[in-house]
FISEKE-77006 format. One record per residue (C-alpha): residue number from 1; z, y, x. Coordinates in Angstrom, 1 decimal, always signed. Layout:
N
 num     up  north   east
 NUM      Z      Y      X
...
//
This chain:
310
 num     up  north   east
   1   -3.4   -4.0  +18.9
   2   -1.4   -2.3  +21.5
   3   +2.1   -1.4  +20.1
   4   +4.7   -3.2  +21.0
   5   +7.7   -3.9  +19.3
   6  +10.5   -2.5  +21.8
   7  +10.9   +1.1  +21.0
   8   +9.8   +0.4  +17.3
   9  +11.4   +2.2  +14.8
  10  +13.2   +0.7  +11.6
  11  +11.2   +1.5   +8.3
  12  +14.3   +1.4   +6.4
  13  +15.6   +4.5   +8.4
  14  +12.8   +6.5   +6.8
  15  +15.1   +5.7   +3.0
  16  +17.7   +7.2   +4.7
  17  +16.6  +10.5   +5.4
  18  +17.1  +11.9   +2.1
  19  +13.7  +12.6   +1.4
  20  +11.1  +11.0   -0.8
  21   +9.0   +8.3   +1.3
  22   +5.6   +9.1   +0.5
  23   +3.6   +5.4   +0.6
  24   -0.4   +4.5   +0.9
  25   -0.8   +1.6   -1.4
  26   -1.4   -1.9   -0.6
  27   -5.5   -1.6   -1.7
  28   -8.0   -4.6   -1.3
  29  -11.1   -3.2   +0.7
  30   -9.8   +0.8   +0.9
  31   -6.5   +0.5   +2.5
  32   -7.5   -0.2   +6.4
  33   -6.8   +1.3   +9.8
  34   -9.3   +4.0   +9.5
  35   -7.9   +5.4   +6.2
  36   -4.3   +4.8   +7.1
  37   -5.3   +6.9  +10.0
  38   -6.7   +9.8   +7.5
  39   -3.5   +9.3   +5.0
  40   -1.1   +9.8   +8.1
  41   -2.8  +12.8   +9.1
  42   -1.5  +14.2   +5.6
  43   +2.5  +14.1   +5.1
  44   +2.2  +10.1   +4.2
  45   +5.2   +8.5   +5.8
  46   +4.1   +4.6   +5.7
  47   +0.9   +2.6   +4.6
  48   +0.4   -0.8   +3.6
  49   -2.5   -3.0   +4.4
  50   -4.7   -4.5   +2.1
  51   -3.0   -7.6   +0.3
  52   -3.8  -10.6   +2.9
  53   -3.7  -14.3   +1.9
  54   -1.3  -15.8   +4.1
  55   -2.6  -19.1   +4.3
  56   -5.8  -18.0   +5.1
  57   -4.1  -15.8   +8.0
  58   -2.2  -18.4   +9.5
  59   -5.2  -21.4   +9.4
  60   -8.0  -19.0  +10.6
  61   -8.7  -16.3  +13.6
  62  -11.9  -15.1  +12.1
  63   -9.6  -14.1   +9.1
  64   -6.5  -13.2  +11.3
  65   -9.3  -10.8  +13.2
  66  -11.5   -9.2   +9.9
  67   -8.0   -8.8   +7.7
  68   -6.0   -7.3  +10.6
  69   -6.2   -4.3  +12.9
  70   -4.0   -1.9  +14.1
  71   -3.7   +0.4  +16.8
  72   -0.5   +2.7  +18.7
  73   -0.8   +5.4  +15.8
  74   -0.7   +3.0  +13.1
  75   +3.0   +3.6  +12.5
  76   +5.2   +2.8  +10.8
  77   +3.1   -0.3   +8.9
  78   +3.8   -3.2   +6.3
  79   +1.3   -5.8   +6.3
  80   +1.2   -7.0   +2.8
  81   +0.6  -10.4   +2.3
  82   -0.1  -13.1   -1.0
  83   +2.1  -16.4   -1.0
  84   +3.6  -19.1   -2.4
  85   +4.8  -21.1   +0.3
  86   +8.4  -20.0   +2.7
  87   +6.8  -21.5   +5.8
  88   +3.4  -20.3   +5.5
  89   +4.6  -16.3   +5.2
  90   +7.3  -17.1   +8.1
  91   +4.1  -18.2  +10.2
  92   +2.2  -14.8   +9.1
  93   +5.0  -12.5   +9.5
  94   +5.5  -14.1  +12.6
  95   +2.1  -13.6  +13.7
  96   +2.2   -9.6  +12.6
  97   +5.9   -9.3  +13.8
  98   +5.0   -7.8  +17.2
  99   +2.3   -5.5  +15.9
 100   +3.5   -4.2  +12.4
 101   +6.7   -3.0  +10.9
 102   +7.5   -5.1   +8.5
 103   +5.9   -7.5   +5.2
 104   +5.6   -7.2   +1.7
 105   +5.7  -10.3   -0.5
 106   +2.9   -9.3   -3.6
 107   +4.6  -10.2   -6.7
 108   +2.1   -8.3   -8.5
 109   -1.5   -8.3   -8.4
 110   -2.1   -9.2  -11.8
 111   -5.7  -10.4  -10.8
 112   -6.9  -13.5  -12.7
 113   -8.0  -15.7   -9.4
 114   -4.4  -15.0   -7.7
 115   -2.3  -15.6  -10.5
 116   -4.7  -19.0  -11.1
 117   -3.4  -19.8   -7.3
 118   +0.1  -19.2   -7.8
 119   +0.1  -16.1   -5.8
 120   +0.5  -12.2   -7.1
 121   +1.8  -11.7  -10.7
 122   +2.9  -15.2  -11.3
 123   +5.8  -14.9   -9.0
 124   +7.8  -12.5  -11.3
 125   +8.3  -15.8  -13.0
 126   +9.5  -17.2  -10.3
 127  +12.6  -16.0   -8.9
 128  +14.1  -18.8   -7.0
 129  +10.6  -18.7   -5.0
 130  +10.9  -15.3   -4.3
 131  +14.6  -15.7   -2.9
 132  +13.6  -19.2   -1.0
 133  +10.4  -17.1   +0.6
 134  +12.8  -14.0   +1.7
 135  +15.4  -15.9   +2.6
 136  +13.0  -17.9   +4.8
 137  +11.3  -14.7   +6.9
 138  +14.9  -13.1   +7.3
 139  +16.1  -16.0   +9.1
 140  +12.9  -16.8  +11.1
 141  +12.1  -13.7  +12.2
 142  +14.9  -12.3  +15.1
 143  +14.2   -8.8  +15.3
 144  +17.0   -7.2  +12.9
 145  +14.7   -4.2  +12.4
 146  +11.9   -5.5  +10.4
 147  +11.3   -5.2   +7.1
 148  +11.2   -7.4   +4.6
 149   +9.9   -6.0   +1.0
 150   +8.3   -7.2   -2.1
 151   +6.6   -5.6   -4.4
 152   +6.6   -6.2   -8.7
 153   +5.3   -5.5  -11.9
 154   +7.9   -5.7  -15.0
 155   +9.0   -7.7  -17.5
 156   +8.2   -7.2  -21.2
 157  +12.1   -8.2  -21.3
 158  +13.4   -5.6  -18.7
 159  +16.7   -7.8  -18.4
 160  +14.5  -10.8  -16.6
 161  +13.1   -8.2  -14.3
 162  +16.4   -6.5  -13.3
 163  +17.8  -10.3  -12.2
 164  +14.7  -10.8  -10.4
 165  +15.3   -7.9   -8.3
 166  +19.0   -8.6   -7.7
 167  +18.3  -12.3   -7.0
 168  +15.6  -10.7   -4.1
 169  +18.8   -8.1   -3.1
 170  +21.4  -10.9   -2.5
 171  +18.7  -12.4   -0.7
 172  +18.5   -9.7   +1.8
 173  +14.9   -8.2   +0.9
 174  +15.0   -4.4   +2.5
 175  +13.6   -2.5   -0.4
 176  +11.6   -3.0   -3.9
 177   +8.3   -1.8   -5.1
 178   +8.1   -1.2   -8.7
 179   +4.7   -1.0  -10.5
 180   +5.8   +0.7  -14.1
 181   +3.7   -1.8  -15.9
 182   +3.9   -5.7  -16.9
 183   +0.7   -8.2  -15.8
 184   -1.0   -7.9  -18.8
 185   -0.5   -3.8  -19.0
 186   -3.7   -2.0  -17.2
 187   -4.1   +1.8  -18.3
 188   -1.4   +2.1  -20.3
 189   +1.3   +4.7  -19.2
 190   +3.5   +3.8  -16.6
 191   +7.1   +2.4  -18.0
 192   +8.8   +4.9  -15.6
 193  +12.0   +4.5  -17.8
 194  +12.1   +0.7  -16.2
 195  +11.9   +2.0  -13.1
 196  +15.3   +4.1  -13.8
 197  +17.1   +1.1  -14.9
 198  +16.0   -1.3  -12.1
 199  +16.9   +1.9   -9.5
 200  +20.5   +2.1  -11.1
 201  +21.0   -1.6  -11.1
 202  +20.5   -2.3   -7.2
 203  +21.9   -0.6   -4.2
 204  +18.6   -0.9   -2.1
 205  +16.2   +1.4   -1.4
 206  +13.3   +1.2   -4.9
 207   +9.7   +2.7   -4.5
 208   +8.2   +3.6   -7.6
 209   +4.6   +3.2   -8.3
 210   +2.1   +3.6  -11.0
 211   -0.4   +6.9  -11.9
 212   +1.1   +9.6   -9.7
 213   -2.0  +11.7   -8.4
 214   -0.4  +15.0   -7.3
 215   +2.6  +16.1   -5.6
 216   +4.2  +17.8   -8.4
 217   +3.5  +14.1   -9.9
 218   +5.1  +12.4   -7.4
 219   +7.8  +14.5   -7.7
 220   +8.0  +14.7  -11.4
 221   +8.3  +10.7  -11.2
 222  +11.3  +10.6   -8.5
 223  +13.1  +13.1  -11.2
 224  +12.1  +10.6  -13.5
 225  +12.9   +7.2  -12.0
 226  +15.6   +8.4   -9.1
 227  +13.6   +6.4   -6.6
 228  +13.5   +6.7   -3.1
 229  +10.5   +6.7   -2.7
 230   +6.7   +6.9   -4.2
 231   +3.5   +4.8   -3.8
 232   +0.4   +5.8   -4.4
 233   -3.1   +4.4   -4.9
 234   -6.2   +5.7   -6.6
 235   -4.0   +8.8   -6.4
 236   -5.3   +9.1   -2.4
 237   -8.0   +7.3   -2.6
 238   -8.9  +10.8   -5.0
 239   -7.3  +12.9   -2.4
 240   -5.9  +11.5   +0.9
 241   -4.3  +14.8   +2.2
 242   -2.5  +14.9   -1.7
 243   +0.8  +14.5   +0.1
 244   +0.4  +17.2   +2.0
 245   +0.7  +19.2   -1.3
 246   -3.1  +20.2   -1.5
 247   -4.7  +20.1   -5.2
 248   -7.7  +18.7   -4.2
 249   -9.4  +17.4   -1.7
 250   -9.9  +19.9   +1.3
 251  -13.2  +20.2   +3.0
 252  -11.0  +19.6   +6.3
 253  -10.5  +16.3   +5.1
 254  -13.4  +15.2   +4.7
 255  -14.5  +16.4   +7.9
 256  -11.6  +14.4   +9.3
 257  -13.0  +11.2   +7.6
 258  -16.2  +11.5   +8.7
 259  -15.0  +11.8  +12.8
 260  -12.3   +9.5  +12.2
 261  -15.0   +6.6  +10.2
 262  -17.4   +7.2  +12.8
 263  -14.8   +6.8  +15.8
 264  -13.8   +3.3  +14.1
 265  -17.0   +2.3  +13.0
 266  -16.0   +2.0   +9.6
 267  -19.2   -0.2   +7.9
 268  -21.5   +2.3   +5.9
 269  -20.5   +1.2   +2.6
 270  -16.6   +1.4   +3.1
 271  -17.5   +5.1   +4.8
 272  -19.4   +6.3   +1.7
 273  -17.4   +4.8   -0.8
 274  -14.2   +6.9   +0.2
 275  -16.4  +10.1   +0.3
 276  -17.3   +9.2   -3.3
 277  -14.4   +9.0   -4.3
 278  -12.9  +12.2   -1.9
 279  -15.5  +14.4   -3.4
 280  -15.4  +13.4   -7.4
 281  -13.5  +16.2   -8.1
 282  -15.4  +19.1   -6.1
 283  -19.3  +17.6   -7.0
 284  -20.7  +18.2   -9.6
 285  -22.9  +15.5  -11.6
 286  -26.2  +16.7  -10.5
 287  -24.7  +16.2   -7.3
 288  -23.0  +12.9   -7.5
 289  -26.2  +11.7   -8.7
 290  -27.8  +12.5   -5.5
 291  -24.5  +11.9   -2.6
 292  -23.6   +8.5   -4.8
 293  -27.6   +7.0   -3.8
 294  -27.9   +7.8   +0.0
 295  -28.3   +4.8   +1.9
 296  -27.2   +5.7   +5.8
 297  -24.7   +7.1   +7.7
 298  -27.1  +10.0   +9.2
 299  -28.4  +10.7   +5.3
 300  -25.0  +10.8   +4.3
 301  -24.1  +13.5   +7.6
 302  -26.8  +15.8   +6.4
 303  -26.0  +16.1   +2.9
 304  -22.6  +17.0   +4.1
 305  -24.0  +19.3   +6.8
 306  -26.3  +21.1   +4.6
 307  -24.0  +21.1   +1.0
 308  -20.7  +21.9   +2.8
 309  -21.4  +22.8   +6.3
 310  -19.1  +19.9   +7.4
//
């Protein structure tokens, strides 16, 4: 946790450059410093961390220390975190403040145990919250430059979502994440058309997110929505070097996740996981069978060695 916050740059800056911001997902387990690390290496312009409880952060150093590292290369970053209470996010972001970027305010995990503790989903319901929560970082925090975000699913009644978001505006939040889908919506297609009419009713920067795998998607969907930006999941979870335009994922990718896992100690589950998922596309199922059992770190380096001559 080296980087300090004096020559920091402002994420908003990176809305202004005309370009679409291409944005790593907030993802519970997958999201972390070592795969930031790979994303960045591959055209992706600013990554989330996983979703953090913020009460959790603030009462506990064993969580502050498991839920949150970060190093000089791990630029420009948003440390996403779940709450309910102004105070307790004022205390996290001012925890984070020196070494991160910004904070998101999750308004949309639709996951059953957040929305059962008031956190995620639940606060799309609850716009005065929102405001009260915003309100409350912008005027504890000093430094000008950091960000304040949230981050939403939709409405089945588009006009409660669209006063949501300019209730967070007026409230000074720096831009808005919009998942295409309401809570109770999992694989059905994204609602990009929302995303249009919340882009068109706010004068802040609006990230759109929801099913974009390639670049021609991510593209397609800025065509689509006129947002300023794209945020993408599973999509790189698939393929991390997918905003660098390639179709699949290159074999120099994977060698770069195996040196840069290793260099971080990445756990050995968390490690093969990503591969899994990395290497879906280019294995076949005789050969998933076999990579998706492997048990260590050096079985896993000489399957690669000998299949791919990574």
């Amino acid at each position: 946790v080296e980087a300090e916050e004096g020559q920091r740059e402002d994420p908003l800056d990176l809305f202004r450059s005309g370009r679409v911001v291409k944005i790593c997902a907030p993802m519970v387990r997958y999201s972390k410093l070592a795969f930031r690390t790979l994303v960045r290496k591959y055209s992706c312009d600013l990554c989330y961390t996983p979703m953090i409880v913020a009460a959790d952060f603030v009462r506990s150093a064993k969580a502050r220390d498991s839920e949150f590292t970060t190093n000089k290369g791990d630029h420009p970053l948003i440390v996403q975190f779940a709450a309910k209470e102004a105070q307790v996010l004022c205390d996290a972001a001012r925890i984070v403040c020196p070494f991160a970027d910004g904070i998101d305010l999750n308004c949309g995990c639709p996951q059953r145990w957040a929305m059962a503790e008031g956190y995620g989903a639940c606060l799309v319901n609850k716009p005065e919250l929102v405001q009260d929560m915003v309100r409350h970082v912008r005027n504890q925090i000093d430094n000008p430059r950091f960000s304040v975000s949230i981050k939403i699913r939709i409405h089945e009644d588009l006009k409660r979502t669209v006063d949501l978001c300019q209730k967070a505006e007026a409230t000074g939040v720096s831009w808005i994440t919009v998942h295409g889908r309401s809570v109770e919506e999992r694989h059905q297609p994204v609602h990009y058309d929302a995303i249009k009419i919340i882009k068109q009713s706010l004068s802040i920067p609006v990230v759109a997110n929801g099913d974009i795998k390639t670049l021609k998607d991510a593209e397609n969907v800025h065509h689509l929505t006129e947002a300023d930006g794209v945020m993408v999941a599973r999509g790189l979870l698939a393929n991390p070097a997918m905003f660098a335009g390639y179709e699949e994922t290159p074999l120099k990718c994977i060698q770069d996740w195996v040196d840069i896992a290793l260099e971080h100690g990445t756990p050995f589950t968390c490690f093969h996981h990503h591969l899994m998922y990395m290497m879906e596309r280019i294995t076949s199922k005789q050969d998933k069978k076999v990579f998706n059992v492997l048990s260590s770190t050096s079985g896993v380096l000489d399957y690669l060695n000998d299949h791919y001559g990574v």
